[in-house]
Each structure stands twice: as structure tokens, then as C-alpha cells.
C-alpha positions in Angstrom: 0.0 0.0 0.0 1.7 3.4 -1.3 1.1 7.1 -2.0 1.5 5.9 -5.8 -1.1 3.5 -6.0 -3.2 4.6 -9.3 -7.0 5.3 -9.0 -7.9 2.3 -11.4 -5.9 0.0 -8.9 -8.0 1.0 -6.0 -11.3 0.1 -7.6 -11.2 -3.1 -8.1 -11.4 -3.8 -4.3 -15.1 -4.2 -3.3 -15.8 -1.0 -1.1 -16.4 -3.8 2.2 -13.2 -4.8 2.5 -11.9 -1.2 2.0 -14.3 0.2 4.7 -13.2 -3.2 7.4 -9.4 -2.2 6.2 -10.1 1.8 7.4 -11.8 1.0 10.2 -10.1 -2.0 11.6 -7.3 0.8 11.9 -9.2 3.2 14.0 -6.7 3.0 17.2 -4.0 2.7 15.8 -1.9 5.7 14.7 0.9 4.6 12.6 -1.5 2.4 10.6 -3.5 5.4 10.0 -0.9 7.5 8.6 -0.1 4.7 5.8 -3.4 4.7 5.2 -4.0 8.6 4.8 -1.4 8.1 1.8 -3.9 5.7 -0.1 -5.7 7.6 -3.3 -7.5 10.2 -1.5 -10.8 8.5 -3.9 -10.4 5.6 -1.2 -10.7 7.9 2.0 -13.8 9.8 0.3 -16.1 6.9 -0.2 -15.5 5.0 3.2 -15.5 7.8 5.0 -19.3 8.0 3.8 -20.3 4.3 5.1 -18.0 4.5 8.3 -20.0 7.0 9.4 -23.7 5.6 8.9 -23.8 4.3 12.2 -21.8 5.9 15.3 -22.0 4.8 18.6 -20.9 6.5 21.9 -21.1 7.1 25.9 -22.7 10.3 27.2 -19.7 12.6 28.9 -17.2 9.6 27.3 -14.0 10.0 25.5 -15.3 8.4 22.1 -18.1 11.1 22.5 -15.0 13.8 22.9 -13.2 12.5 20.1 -16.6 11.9 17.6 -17.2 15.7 18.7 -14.4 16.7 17.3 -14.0 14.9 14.4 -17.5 16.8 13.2 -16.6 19.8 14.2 -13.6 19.5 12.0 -15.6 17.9 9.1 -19.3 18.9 9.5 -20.5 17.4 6.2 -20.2 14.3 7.9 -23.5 14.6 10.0 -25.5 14.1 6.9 -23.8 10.8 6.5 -25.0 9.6 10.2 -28.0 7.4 9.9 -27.8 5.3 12.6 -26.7 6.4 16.7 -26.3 4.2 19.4 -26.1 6.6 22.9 -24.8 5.0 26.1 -24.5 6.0 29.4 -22.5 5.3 32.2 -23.2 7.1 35.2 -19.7 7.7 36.7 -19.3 10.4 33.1 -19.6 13.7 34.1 -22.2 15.0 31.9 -21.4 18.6 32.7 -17.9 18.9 32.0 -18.5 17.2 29.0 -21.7 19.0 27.8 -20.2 21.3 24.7 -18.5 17.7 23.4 -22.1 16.0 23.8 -24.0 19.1 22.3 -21.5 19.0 19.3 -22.4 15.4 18.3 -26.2 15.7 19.3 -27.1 18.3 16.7 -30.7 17.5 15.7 -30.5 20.4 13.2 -27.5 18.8 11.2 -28.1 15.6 11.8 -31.1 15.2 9.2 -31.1 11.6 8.2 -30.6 9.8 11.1 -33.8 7.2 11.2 -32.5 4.9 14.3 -31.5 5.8 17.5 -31.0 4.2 20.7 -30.5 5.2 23.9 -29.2 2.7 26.8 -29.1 4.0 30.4 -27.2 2.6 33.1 -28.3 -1.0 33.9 -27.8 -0.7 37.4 -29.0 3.1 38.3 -30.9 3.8 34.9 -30.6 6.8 33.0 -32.5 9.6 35.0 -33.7 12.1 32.6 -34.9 14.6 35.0 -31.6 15.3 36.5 -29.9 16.1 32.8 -28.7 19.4 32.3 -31.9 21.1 30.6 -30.0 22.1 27.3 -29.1 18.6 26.9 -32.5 17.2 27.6 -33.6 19.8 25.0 -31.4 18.7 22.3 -32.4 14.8 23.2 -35.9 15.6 22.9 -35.7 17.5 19.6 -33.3 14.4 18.1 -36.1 11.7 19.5 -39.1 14.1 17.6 -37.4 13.8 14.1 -40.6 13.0 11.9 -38.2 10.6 9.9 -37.4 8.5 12.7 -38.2 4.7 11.6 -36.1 2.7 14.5 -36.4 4.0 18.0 -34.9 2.2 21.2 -35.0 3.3 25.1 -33.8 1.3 27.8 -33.0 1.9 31.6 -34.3 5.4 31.8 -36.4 7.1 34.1 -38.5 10.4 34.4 -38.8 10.4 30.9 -42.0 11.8 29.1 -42.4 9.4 26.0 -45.7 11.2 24.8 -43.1 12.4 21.7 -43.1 8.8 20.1 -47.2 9.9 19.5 -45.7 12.5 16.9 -44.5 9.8 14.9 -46.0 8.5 12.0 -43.5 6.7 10.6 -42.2 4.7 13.3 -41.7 1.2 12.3 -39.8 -0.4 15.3 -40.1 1.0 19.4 -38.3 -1.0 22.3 -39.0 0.2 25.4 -37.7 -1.8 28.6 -36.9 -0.6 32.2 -38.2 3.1 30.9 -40.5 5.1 33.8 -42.4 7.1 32.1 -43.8 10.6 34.3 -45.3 13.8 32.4 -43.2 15.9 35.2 -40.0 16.3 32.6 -42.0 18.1 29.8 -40.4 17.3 26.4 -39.0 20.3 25.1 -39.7 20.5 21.0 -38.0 23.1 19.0 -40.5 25.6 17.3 -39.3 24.3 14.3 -39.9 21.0 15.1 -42.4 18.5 13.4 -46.0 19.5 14.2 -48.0 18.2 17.0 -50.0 15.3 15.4 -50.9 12.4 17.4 -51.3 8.7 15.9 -54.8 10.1 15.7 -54.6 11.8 12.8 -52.9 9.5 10.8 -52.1 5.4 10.7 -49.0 4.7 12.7 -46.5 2.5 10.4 -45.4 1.0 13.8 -44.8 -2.8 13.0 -42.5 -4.4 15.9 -42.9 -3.7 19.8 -40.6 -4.7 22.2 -41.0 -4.0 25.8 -40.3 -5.1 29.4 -41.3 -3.3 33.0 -42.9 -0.1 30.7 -46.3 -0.5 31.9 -47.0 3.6 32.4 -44.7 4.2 29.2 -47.5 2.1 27.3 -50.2 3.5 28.7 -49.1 7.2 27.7 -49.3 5.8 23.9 -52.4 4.5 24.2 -53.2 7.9 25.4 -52.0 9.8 23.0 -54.0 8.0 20.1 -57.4 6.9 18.9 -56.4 5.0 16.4 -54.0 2.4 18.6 -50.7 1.0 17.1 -51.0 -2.3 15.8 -47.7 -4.0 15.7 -46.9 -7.5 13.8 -43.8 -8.2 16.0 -44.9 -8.3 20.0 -41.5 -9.1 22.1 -42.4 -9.4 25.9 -39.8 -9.4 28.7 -41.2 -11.1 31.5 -39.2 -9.6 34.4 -41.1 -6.7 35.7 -44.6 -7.8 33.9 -47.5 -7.5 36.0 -51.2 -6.5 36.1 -50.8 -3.2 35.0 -48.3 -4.3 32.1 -50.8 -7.0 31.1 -53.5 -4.2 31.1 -51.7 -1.5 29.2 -50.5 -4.8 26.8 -53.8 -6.2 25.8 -55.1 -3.6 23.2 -51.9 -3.8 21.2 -52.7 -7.5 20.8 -55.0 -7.6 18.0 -52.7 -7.9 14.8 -49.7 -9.9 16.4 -48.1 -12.8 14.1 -44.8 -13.0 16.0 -45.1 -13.2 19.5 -41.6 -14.1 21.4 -41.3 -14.3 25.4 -38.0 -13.7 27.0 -38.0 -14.9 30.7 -34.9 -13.0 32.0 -32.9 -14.6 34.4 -33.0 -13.2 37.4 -30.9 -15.3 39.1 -28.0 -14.9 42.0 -25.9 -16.4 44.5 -28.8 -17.3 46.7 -30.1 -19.5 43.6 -33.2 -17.5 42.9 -33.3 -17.7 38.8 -36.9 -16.4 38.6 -40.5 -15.9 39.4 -43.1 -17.9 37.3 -44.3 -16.4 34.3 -47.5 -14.1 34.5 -50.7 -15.2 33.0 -50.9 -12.9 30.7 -47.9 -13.3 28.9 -49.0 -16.8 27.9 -52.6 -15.6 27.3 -52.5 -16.5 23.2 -56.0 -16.4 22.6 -55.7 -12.6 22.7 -53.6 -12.9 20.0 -56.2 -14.1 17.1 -53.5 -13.9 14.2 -50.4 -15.5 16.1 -48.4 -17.4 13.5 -45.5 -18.6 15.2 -44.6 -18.3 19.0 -41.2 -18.3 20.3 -40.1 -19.0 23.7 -37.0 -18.1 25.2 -35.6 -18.9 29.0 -33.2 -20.7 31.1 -33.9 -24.6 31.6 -34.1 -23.2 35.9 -36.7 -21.8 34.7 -38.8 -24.6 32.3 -40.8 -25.5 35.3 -42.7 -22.1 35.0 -43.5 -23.6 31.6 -44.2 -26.9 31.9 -45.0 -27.8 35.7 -48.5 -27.9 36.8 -49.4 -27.3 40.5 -50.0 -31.4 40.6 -49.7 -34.4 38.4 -53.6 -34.0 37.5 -53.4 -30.3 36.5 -52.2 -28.8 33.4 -49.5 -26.4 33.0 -50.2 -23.3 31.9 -48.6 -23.5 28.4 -50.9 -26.6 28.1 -54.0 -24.8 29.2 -53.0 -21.3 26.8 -52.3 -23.7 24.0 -56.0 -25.7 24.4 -57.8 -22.7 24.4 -56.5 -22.5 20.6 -58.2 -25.6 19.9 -61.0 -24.1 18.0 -59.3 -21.3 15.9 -55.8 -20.8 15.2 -53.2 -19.8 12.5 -50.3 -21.0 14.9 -47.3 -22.4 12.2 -44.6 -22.4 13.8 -43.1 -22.9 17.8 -40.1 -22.5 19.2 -39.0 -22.8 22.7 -35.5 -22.1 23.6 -33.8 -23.3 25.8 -30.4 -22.1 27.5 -28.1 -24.9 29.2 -25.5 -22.8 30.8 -25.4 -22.8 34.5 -25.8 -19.2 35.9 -24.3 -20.0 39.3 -21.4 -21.8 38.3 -20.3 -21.3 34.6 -16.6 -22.5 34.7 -17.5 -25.3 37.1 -20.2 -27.2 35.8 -19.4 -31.0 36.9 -18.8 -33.4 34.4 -22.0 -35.4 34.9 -23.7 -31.6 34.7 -25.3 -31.5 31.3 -26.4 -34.9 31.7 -28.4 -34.2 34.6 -29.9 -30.8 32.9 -31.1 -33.2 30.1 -32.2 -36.0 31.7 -34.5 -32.8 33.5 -35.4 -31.5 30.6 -36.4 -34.8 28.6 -37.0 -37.5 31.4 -38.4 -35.9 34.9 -42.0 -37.2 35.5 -43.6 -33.6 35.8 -42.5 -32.7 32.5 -42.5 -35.5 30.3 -46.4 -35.5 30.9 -46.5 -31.9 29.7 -44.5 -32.7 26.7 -47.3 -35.7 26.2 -50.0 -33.4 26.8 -48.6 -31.3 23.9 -47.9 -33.8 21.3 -51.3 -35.2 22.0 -52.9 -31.5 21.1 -50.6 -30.2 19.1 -50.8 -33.6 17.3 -54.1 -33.0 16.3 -54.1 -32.2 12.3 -57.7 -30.8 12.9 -57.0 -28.4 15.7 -54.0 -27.2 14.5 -53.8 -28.2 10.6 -51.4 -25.4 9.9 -48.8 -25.9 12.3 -45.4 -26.6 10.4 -43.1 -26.9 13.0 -42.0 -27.3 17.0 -38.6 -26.6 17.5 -37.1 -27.4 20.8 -34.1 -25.5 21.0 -31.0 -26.3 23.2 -28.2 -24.1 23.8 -25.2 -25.7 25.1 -22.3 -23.5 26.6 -19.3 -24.0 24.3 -17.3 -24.6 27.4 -19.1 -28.0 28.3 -18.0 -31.1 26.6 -20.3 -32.9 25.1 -21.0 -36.4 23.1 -22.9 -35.8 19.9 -23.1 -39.6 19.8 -24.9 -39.2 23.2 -27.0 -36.4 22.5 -28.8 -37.7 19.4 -29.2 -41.3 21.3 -31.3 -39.4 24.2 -33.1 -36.8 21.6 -34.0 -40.1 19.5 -35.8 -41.8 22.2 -37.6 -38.7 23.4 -38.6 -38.2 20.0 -39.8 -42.0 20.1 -41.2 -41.8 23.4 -42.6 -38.6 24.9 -43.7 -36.7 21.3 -44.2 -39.4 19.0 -47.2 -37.7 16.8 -45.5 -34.6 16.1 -41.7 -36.7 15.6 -43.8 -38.8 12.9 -45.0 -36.5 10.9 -41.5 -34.4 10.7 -42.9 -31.7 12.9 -40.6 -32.2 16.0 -37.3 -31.1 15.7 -34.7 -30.6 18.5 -31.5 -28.5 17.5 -28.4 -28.6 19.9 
């Protein structure tokens, strides 16, 4: 790599592996300098993809250096479409506030269409307390009216009424966000108009959300005509009665519908509290195509347990009450193998014993029964494709393939026999 390299030289490189070459030397100095004396036709065109998506910590030193960089080249802001805000709450957000100001430039940065923002996990992000020019300039980035991806997590005394200004807001996360009308969202004057979802369909087609109960009651607020999402991704940790309430209404045109049962799980070997109701309430869900599943195998007893050996679980139960009408085509229950409280010491006989759990202990083999006998039934459920039972195995943890598909076979054989004969059943490991 020289100063001489010729133009027609550097264009026979797919632009990729130019932009991985630029940016895989990003720390390192002496790299860089070789690099600035590549045909300048080179620096031009990565510098436009490098910059798509940026990501940075609040009061941080990347958020120092970004700062500068566009202060220095400001035709660069119209390159960023995609900003990924962390914070970490030992930065000092008012030192640093000119440096955050300079990169958070809703008036320059004018195609941006995803943005997320990711408090502290352990304190959250506490939007009340941020300096007000900065809360400003946050509000005013969130209300862009082009805004198609939008992400909060971890933040508190934050008014999300804004997202009701969007119309074109295809995907919304919201987890661990506290929503309060006390922090007043400041819009520029020359901001996007105040129209709610009222006065026009909201595009919104995936929701994902977790211990937001008040947040999603403010957007049901703020419209008459209700978003409808496709995608519905519940976190169960934190969901109650009032997030089951505030849930139900955005129900009605879900096809993909995926539970993540957080581990909660600590040295006292607490992993997590049994799954709410609601969250396995399908019926509500009249156009549910394929269901996914997703927890720790602690935690598969929530699932598949009853209170007895004569009473049904509560999948079992949910999954019955789709007898009559259903579109279900698809299932999928994952399934993670590591152990929480002692990852680099799981005993040798250790997966064994989480298997033979899984496939072979009394109170769940009968649920696994009770669900090949009605999921088995072609008439009840003629357009399900496919039950997946997914297992994932720490890397770390040896493990006999021979051994696996010996036990998978006879459980196949065994507990789910309809659904293994007519190629519906598969387990993946």
C-alpha cells in the first residue's frame, strides 16, 4: 500500500473490504498515517459508510473525540444514519456538555432514522436530572418526523408522549423506561408538528417491551387509532397486572409473538418468578403465526410444571384454548443450558443431569405428552409446520454428539411421538 497506488488499482477492491481495512485501523496511529497516503478517492467513499452508524457514551472519550471529528468535518452529519447513545453514570455530563451538544445536533443531523439510547443497567438513566440544554437537544433528536427505528432502555422520568408525533415509526423497544409527564419534552418551534397517531395510521410494525407499563399507557393515550404492531416481544421480568392491562389492546394484529424470561438469578439461587398469565394468554392474540419461547432450563418448570400431576401447565392450558381457531405455524421454545451460578464449574455429569431434567423428569415429560397429544391433532391445528425445541449448550461443556442424538432419539420415540412422525418435532443442539 503506497502514495502511488493509481485510481484504477484502488477500484477493483469491493468497497467492504476497503471500509473493514479503514476502520479495523481506527486506534492505531501509525496504521492510519499509511493509510492517509492511499488515493484520496479511497478515503472519500468510506468515509461516507463508516459513518452511517456511530455509537458512543454520554460525557465519554469516544463522544469527545466523535465531537471533534465533526466539528472539523461537518459534512459528515449528513452521512449519520444510525446512533447508538450510552451512558455510564460515573461520566460527568457537565464537563463534558459542549463535546455532547457538538455530536447531538438535531439540526445537522437530518437523516438519522435509528437511535438508541441505553441507560445505566444498574441506576438507569435519570432524565430529569440532565442538564436542561441537553434534555432539549435529546428531545428535539427523538421528535425527528423521519425516525423509523427507535430504542429506550434503563431510563427514568422520561415523558415518551413524543413517540405519538410519529408517523412513521416502524420499530419501538421500550424496557426498564419510567415514564412521568413531570420532565415536559422540550420541541424546537421548528420542530415536526403536534399530530398524534390520531390523525394519521401509525406505520409501527415491531414492539418490544419489558417493566414499561406507564410508558405504554401514555401511547395509548395519546391515540385513537391504537398502534398495531406484527412483532410483540415481551420481557417477563417486571410484567404485571398493570403491564398486562396497558399490553392487551396492542394485541389484536400480532403474528410473532416471542417471550424472553430473563434470568434473574443470584448467588442465593433464585433464577426467577413464574411467568404471569398474561404473557401466555394466546388467545388474545387471534393472528399468532409462530410463537417463540425463550428462558433458562431453571426456569422450564414455570412452563411446563402444573401445580400437581392431574393439573395442566399453563402452556398446556393457553395452548388448548387455541383448539377451535388458530393460525399457529410455527413454535419455538429455547432453551439455555448454561449454569448461571457456576459457569466455569459445571461437573462433568452436569449436562447430563440438565437433560435428563429437561427430557426425562416425571412432571414434564407428561407436559411434553399433553402437547404432542394436542398439538398432534391435524384438525385443531392443521397449519402448524413446525416445534422446535431449542438447546443451547455452553461452548465450554463437553459434550458427546453420539450421546446427544441417542437421548433426543428416544424422546422423540417416546414422549412426542405424533408430532416426531409427521416431521414436525425437531430438537436442534
Amino acid at each position: 500500500m503506497s502514495a502511488t497506488l493509481t485510481r484504477g488499482n484502488t477500484s477493483i477492491l469491493p468497497q467492504e473490504l476497503i471500509d473493514n481495512i479503514v476502520d479495523h485501523a481506527s486506534d492505531d496511529q501509525e496504521a492510519q498515517k499509511h493509510l492517509s497516503l492511499v488515493n484520496r478517492a479511497w478515503s472519500q467513499r468510506t468515509r461516507h459508510n463508516l459513518f452511517q452508524t456511530v455509537s458512543f457514551e454520554l460525557g465519554g472519550r469516544g463522544c469527545t473525540r466523535l465531537s471533534e471529528v465533526l466539528r472539523t468535518n461537518p459534512l459528515l452529519y449528513q452521512h449519520i444514519q444510525t446512533m447508538r447513545i450510552d451512558h455510564d453514570r460515573r461520566d460527568s455530563l457537565d464537563s463534558s456538555f459542549p463535546s455532547i451538544l457538538g455530536v447531538i445536533d438535531p439540526k445537522r443531523l437530518v437523516n438519522v432514522h435509528e437511535i438508541s439510547i441505553y441507560g445505566d443497567v444498574e441506576s438507569n438513566l435519570n432524565w430529569g436530572t440532565l442538564p436542561p440544554g441537553l434534555r432539549s437537544a435529546l428531545y428535539d433528536l427523538l421528535a425527528k418526523p423521519h425516525l423509523t427505528t427507535l430504542t429506550l432502555m434503563d431510563i427514568r422520568d422520561i415523558d415518551v408522549s413524543f413517540i405519538g408525533r410519529n408517523r412513521r415509526l416502524k420499530e419501538l423497544a421500550l424496557c426498564g423506561v419510567k415514564h412521568t409527564p413531570l420532565s415536559s419534552p422540550s420541541i424546537s418551534s421548528d420542530g415536526p408538528p403536534a399530530t398524534h397517531l390520531a390523525a394519521e395510521k401509525c406505520s409501527l410494525r415491531s414492539l418490544s417491551v419489558g417493566q414499561c407499563a406507564d410508558a405504554l399507557q401514555c401511547l395509548r393515550a395519546a391515540a385513537t387509532i391504537v398502534p398495531q404492531p406484527v412483532v410483540l416481544k415481551v420481557y417477563s421480568d417486571g410484567y404485571d397486572d398493570k403491564m398486562d392491562t396497558a399490553l392487551q389492546i396492542f394485541s389484536r394484529n400480532v403474528e410473532a409473538y416471542e417471550i424472553i424470561c430473563v434470568p434473574t438469578g443470584d448467588l442465593t439461587g433464585t433464577i426467577g418468578l413464574p411467568l404471569h398469565s398474561g404473557a401466555l394468554d394466546f388467545a388474545r392474540l387471534p393472528k399468532l403465526k409462530t410463537l417463540r419461547i425463550r428462558l433458562h432450563h431453571v426456569q422450564l418448570w414455570c412452563l411446563l410444571s402444573g401445580p400437581s400431576m392431574t393439573i395442566t401447565t399453563s402452556l398446556v392450558q393457553q395452548i388448548v384454548r387455541l383448539r377451535s381457531t388458530n393460525c399457529l405455524e410455527d413454535i419455538d421454545i429455547v432453551l439455555d443450558l448454561d449454569d448461571l451460578l457456576h459457569h466455569w464449574s459445571l461437573p462433568t455429569g452436569g449436562i447430563d443431569e440438565m437433560l435428563h431434567s429437561v427430557f426425562n423428569s416425571a412432571s414434564f415429560v407428561r407436559a411434553w405428552t399433553d402437547l404432542d397429544n394436542i398439538l398432534g391433532d391435524n384438525g385443531a391445528f392443521s397449519k402448524l409446520k413446525k416445534l422446535r425445541i431449542w438447546l443451547e449448550i455452553p461452548t465450554h461443556v463437553a459434550r458427546s454428539k453420539q450421546e446427544l442424538d441417542s437421548r433426543v432419539s428416544v424422546f422423540k420415540e417416546t414422549v412426542m411421538p405424533n408430532l416426531a412422525r409427521r416431521g414436525i418435532l425437531e430438537v436442534i443442539y
